[in-house]
C-alpha positions in Angstrom: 25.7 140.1 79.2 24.9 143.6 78.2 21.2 145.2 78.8 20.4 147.7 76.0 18.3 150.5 76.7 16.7 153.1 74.3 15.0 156.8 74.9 12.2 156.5 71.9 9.8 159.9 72.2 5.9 158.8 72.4 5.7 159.6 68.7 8.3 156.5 68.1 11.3 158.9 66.9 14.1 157.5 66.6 16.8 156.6 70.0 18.4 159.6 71.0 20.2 158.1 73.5 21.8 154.7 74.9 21.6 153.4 78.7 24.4 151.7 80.6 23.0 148.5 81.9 24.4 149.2 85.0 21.9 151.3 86.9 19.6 149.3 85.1 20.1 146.5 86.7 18.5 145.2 90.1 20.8 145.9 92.9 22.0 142.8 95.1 20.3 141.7 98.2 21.5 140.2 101.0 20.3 136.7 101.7 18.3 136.3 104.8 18.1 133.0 107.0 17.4 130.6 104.3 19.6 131.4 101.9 16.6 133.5 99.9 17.2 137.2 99.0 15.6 139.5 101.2 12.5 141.4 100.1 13.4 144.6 98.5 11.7 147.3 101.4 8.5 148.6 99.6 7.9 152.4 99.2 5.3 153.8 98.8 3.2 154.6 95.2 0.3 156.6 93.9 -2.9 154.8 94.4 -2.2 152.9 97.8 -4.0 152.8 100.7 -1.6 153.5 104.2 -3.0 153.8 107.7 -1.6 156.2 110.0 -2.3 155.6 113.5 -1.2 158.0 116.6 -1.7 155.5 119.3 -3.8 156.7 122.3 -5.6 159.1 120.3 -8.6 158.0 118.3 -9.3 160.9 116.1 -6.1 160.7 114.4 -6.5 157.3 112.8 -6.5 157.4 109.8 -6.8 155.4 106.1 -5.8 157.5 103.5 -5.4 157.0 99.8 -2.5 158.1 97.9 -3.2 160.5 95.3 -2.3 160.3 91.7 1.1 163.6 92.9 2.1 160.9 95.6 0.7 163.2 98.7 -1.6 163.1 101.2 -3.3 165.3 103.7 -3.8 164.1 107.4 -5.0 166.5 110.3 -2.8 168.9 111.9 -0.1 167.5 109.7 -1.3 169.2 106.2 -0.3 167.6 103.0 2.4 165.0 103.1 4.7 164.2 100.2 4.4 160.2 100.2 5.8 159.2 96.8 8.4 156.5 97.0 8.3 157.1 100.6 9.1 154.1 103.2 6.4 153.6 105.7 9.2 154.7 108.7 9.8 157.9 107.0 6.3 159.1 107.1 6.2 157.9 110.7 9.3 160.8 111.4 7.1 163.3 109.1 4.0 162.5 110.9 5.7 163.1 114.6 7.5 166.4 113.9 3.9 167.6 112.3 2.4 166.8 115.5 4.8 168.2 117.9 3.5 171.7 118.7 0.3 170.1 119.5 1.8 167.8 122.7 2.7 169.1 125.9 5.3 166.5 126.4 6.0 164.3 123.3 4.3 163.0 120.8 2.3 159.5 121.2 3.7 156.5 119.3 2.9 157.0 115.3 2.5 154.0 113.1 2.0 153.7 109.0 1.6 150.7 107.5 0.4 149.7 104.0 -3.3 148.1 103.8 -3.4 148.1 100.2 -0.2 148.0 97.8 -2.7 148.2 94.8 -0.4 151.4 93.7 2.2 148.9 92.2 1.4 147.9 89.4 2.8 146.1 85.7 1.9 144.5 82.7 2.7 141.8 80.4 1.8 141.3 76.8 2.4 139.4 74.1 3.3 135.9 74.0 2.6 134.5 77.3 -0.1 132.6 79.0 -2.4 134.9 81.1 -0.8 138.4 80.0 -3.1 140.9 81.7 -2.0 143.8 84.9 -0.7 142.4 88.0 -0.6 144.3 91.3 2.1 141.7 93.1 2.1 143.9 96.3 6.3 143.7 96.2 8.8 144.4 94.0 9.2 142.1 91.0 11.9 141.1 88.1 11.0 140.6 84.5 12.1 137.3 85.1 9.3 137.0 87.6 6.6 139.4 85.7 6.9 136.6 82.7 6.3 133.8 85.0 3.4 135.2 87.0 1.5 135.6 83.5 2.0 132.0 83.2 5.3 131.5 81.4 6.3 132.1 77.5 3.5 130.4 74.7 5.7 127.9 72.7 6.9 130.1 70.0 7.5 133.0 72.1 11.1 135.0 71.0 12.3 135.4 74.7 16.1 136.4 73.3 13.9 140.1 72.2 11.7 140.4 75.2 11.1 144.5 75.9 10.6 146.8 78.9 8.7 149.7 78.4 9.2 152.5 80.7 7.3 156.0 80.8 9.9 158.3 81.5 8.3 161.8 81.8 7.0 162.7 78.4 9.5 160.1 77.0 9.2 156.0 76.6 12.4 154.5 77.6 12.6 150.7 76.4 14.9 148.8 77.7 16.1 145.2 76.4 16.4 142.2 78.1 17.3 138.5 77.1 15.3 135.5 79.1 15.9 132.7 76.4 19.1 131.2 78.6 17.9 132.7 81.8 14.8 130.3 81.4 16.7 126.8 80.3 16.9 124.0 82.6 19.3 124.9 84.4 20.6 128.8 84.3 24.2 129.6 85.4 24.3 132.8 87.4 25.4 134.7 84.5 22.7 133.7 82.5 20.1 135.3 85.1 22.2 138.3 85.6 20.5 139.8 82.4 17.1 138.7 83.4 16.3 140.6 87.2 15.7 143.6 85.5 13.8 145.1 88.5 10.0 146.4 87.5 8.9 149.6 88.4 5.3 150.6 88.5 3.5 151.0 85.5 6.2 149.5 83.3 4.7 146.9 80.7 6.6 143.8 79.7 6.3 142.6 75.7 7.2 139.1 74.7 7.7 139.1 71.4 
């Protein structure tokens, strides 16, 4: 099953160029325990909250929300570049910002995400509850569809549509759910349908 993607310009000109559905595509996961697919790691987006903690030392405790250029400024540190960052590798930023301000080494540094709210989609058309949805992990289209509470009965889900704000560009990407969501989907019937969503991409079911 192919995955057809389009560049269209904001001002709906005409494709200028055609995407592999390859990179497109969500990369495999390993299964954990049970069988299930691992979560996908989440990195960090515009608009989330992260704490940073330095343990032992009270004023530099901090909740911080990331601005709209994916940075943020903690003391002694300066500005931080957070965007699509994994908690971890603020953590190593964090340390070598403080390390000139230690005698010995630098106290234990923790980040963690309070607030995932940065991460966010939408689904339109016809569905059941389309609206925004901030999932707080990573999600297919697949999954986007069902979490707006499945296809209405005369939705077209062989034409259901991806748009993705590419820099000044829209790209749209193509995807089929109609045999992905029969009763009982082979694997290469779903292989079409985990698109992986990225933040602020809006699903359309036609």
């Amino acid at each position: 099953m192919r995955i057809r993607g389009t560049i269209r310009t904001l001002s709906g000109i005409a494709a200028v160029a055609v995407l592999a559905a390859a990179p497109l595509a969500a990369a495999p996961q390993s299964p954990g325990a049970s069988g299930t697919p691992a979560l996908k790691p989440y990195r960090i987006n515009p608009g989330d909250e992260i704490e940073i903690y330095v343990w032992g030392d009270e004023r530099l405790q901090r909740v911080l929300k990331v601005l709209p250029d994916g940075s943020v400024s903690f003391p002694l540190v300066g500005r931080i570049d957070a965007l699509n960052k994994l908690p971890t590798d603020l953590e190593g930023v964090v340390v070598a910002g403080l390390a000139d301000q230690y005698r010995n080494s630098v106290p234990r540094v923790t980040v963690s995400v309070k607030n995932p709210s940065g991460l966010s989609f939408s689904v339109a058309g016809k569905v059941r509850q389309p609206g925004a949805f901030q999932p707080g992990h990573y999600m297919n289209v697949l999954e986007a569809v069902s979490v707006a509470g499945g296809p209405t009965e005369f939705a077209d889900l062989s034409r259901v549509k991806i748009y993705r704000k590419n820099g000044a560009q829209i790209q749209v990407i193509e995807v089929r759910l109609d045999t992905a969501m029969k009763g009982s989907p082979s694997a290469a019937d779903l292989q079409g349908a985990i698109v992986e969503l990225q933040s602020g991409d809006t699903v359309v079911v036609p």
